[in-house]
C-alpha positions in Angstrom: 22.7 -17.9 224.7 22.6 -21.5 223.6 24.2 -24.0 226.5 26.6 -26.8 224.9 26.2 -29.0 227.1 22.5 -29.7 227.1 20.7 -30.0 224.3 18.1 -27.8 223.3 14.3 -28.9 222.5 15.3 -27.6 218.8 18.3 -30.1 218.9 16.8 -32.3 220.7 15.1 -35.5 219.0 12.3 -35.3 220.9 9.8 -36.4 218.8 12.3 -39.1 217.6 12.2 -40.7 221.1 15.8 -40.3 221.5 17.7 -38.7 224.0 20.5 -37.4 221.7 21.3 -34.7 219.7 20.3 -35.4 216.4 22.5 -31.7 214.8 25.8 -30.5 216.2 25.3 -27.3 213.9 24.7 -24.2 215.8 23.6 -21.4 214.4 23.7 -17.8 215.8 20.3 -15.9 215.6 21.2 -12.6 214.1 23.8 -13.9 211.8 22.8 -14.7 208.4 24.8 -15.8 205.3 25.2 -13.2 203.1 26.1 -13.0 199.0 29.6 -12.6 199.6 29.8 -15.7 201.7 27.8 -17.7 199.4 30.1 -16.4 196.7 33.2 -17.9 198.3 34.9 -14.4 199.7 35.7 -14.3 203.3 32.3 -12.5 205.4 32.9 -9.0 205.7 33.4 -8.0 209.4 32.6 -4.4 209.3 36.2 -3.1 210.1 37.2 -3.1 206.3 38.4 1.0 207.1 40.1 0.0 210.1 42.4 -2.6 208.3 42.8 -0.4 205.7 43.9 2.4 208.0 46.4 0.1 209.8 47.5 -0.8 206.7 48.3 2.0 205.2 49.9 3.3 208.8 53.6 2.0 208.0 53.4 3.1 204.4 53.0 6.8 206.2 55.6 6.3 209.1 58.0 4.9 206.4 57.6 8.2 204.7 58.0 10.4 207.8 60.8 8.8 208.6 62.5 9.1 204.8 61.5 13.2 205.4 63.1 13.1 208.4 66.1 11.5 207.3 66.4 13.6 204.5 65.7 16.9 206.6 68.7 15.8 208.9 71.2 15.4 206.1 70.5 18.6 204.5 71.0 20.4 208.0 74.4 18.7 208.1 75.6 20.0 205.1 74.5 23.5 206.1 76.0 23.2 209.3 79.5 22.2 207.3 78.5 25.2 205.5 78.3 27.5 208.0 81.5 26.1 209.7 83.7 26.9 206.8 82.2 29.6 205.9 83.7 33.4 206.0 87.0 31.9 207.1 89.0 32.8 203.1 89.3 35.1 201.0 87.1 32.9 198.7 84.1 34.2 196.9 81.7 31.0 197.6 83.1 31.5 201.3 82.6 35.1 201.9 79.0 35.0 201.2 78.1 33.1 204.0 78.0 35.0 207.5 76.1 35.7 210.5 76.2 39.3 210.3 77.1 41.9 208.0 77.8 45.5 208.8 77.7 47.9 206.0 79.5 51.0 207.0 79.6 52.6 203.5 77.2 55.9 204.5 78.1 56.4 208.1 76.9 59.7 207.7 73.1 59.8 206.1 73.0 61.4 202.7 70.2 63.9 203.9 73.3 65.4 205.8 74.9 68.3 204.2 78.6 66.8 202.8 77.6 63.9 203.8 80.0 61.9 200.8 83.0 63.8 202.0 82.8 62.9 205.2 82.2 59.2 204.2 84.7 59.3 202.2 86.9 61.0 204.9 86.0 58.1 207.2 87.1 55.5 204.3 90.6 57.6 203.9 91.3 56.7 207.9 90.9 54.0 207.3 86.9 52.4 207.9 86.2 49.8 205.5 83.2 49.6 204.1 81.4 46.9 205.2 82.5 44.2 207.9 81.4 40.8 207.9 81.1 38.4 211.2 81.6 34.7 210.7 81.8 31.4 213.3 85.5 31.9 213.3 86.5 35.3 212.7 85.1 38.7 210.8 86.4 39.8 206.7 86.0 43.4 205.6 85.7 45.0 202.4 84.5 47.7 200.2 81.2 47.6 198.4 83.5 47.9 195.2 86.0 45.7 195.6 84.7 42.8 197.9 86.6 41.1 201.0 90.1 42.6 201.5 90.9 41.0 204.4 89.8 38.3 206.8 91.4 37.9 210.2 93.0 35.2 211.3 90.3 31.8 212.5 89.9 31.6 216.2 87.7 29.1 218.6 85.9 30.9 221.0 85.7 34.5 218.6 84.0 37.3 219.6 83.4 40.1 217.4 83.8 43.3 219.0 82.6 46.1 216.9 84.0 48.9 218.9 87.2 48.3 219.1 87.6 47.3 215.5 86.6 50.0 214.4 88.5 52.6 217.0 91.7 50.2 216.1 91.2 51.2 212.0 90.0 54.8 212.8 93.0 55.4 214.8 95.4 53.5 212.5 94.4 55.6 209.6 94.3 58.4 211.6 98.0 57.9 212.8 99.6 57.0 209.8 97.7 59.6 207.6 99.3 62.3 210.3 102.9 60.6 210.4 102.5 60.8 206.2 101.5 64.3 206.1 104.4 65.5 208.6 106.4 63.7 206.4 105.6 65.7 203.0 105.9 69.0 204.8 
């Protein structure tokens, strides 16, 4: 609004006589000193929440980040977890699985007989419950726990069917061979 370079009839000395400016001070019209200023504190612009928002912005990406960080370490240790797990005969190990298929009461209990013929099926040989890890599958009874995992493999794949045929037809083999046996 106000040109530099040519003094104004306010700056101006004209009735001094003198073609000069008498004051280099320029003020701006809508700008007025306020108590703060006078006071010695620096003016206040009117971005206060702004500054206070930026401000404040790497506080909250810093703690993101450490949530993150911390998130990604515990999934590491649950991946180790579930990469060792069902692979022993260990309690701690056995309890971790992808799948667990409880076998116990083929046979609904609403059946008539149904706990002979479960326990017909458990006397040929079916286990109880049969439980599918990264590396390889354990079975059990619900009384005693894991009897047996099988040996770890890369690349496993658990196949129900003929796990179970392969112990039905075991039991059912060597229970025959037994009882021609004793007669």
């Amino acid at each position: 609004m106000f040109d530099r370079t040519r003094p104004s009839s306010s700056q101006s000395g004209i009735g001094s006589g003198s073609g000069t400016a008498t004051s280099e001070r320029s003020h701006k019209p809508d700008e007025t000193p306020s108590a703060s200023t006078i006071a010695g504190s620096p003016p206040s612009t009117g971005c206060d929440n702004a500054a206070a928002s930026q401000l404040r912005q790497p506080r909250a990406k810093s703690l993101l980040t450490i949530i993150a960080q911390c998130c990604s370490f515990a999934s590491i240790i649950f991946m180790i977890l579930v990469l060792v797990g069902n692979t022993r005969k260990v309690k701690a190990l056995t309890n971790i699985y992808f799948l667990s298929i409880d076998v116990s009461n083929v046979i609904p209990r609403s059946y008539p007989n149904a706990v002979l013929v479960n326990s017909i099926a458990q006397t040929l040989g079916l286990r109880g419950f049969y439980q599918v890890g990264l590396w390889n599958h354990c079975e059990g009874y619900p009384n005693e726990g894991v009897t047996y995992c099988a040996p770890t493999k890369s690349m496993y794949s658990f196949d129900p069917v003929t796990i179970l045929l392969s112990q039905l037809l075991e039991g059912a083999t060597s229970k025959t061979s037994l009882t021609r046996t004793l007669l």
